[in-house]
N, C-alpha and C positions, 0 to 999 in steps of 0.2 A: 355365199359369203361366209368367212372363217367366221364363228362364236371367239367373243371378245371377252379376252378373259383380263381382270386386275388384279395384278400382282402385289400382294402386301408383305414387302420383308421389314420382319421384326426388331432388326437391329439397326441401330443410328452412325454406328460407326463408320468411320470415313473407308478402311480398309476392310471390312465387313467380310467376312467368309459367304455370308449368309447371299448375302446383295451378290459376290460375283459368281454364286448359284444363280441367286435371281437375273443374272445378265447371261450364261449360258443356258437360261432354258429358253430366254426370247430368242439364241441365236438357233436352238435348237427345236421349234417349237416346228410342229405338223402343219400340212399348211390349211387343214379346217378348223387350226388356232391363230388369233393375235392375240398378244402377250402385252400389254402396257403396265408397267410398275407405276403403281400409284403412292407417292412419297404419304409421310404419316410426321414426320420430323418437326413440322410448325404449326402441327396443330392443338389448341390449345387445350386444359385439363375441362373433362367434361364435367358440367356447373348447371346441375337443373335451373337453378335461377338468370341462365342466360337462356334460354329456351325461345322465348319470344323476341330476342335479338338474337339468332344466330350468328357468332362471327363468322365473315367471309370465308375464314380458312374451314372452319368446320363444316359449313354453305357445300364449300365446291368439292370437300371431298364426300360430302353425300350422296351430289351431283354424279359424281365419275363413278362411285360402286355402284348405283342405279342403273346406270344406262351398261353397264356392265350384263352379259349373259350370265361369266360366273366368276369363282371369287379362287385365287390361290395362295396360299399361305405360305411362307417360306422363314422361318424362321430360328436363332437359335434358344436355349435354355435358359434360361436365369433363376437361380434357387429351384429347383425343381420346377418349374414355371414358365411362362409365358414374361417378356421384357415387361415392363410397366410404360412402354410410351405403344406397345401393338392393342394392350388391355385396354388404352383411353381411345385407341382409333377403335376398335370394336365399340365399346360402349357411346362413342360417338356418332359411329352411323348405327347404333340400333335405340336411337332416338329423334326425337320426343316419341313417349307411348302409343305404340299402335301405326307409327310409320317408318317401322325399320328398313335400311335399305339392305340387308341381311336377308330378309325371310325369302326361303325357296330356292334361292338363290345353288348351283350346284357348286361344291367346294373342293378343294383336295390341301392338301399337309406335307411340307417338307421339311423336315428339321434337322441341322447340320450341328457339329460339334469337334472342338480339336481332340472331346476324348472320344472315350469307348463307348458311351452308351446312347452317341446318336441325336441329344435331345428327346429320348424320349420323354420323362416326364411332363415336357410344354407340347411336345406333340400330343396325349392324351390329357393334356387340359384344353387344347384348342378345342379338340373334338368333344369333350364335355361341354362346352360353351356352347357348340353348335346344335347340341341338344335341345337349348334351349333356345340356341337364336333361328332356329329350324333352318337351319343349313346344311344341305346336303351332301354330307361329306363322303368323297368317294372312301370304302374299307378296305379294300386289296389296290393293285400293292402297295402295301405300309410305305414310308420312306424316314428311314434314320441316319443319315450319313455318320458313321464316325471317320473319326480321323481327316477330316475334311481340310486341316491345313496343310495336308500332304498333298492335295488332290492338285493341288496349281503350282505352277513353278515359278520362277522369280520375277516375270513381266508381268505373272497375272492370270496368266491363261491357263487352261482346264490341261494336265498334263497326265493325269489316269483317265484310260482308255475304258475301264470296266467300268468309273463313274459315270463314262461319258454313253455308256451301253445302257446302263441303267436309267438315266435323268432321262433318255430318249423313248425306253420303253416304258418309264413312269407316265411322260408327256402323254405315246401313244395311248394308255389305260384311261387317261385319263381325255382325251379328248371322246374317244368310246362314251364314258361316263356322262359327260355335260350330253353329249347329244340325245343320247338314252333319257337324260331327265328331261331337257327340254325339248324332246318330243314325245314325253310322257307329258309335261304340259299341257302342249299343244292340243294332243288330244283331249284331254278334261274341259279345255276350255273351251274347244268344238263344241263336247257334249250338253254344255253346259247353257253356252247361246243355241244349240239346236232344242234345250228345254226349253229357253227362255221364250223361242220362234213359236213351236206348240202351244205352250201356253199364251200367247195371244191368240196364235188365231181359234184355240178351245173357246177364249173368250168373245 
């Protein structure tokens, strides 16, 4: 079975650069990936004092990163930064305390931009966050797109051939990367009910 990956791009915009990356990697995805973009658009500002009402929309999109293998980012810059409606979807699923749908989780980073330098800065603020929401984010290869409004041509579609080389051998790293972790899992949590087996019957 392909590792089900959820797509979060970071921009709202109807024309989005970012989004019709995020639609050429489902088209381009490996086939031990699926690719579902999981919207972030109506979900509401996170509100500790809604905690024990979660609304629906916050609800289900807990639901969909959970049941999720791993988590990909696509997103562009804002002020050196990360958009402020991708920062309330992160702080939304990695709550209420101690039930993040985040942690463990394996990750990867694309960040697009019509200039020169790629988004980087919101690409190394993602990855700082991940630090701490322990998400494992793949570190090679980086992805900066610049000039990304050149990259499509006037219907839409993906019209540079090196971007199109690149998004495929990003994909292929990064499917490597999720399986490496979750079957780096896998294993610990063998080892872990084989303690738990021992020690009953020690007992």
């Amino acid at each position: 079975m392909p590792h089900k990956i959820a797509v979060q791009v970071g921009s709202l915009r109807a024309d989005s650069l970012n989004r019709k990356i995020a639609d050429q990697l489902v088209r381009l995805r490996p086939n031990d990936l699926s690719l579902e973009i999981v919207g972030i658009a109506d979900l509401p500002f996170y509100n500790e004092d809604i905690e024990e009402n979660t609304p629906p929309e916050s609800q289900e999109f807990r639901e969909r990163i959970k049941a999720a293998d791993a988590v990909l980012f696509v997103t562009p810059e804002y002020n050196r930064s990360v958009p402020g409606a991708l920062k309330n979807a992160i702080d939304v699923g990695s709550r209420p305390y101690g039930a993040s749908v985040w942690n463990g989780k394996p990750g990867g980073v694309i960040t697009a931009s019509p200039g020169a330098i790629g988004g980087f800065g919101a690409n190394h603020h993602l990855r700082q966050m991940f630090v701490f929401l322990n998400v494992l984010v793949m570190k090679q290869p980086e992805a900066y797109l610049s000039h990304a409004s050149e990259m499509f041509d006037e219907s839409g579609a993906l019209a540079d051939e090196r971007a199109r080389e690149f998004l495929t051998s990003f994909l292929n790293a990064y499917a490597q990367w999720v399986t490496a972790c979750l079957g780096h899992a896998d294993v610990r949590q063998n080892r872990l009910n084989l303690q738990a087996t021992r020690s009953m019957v020690s007992a």
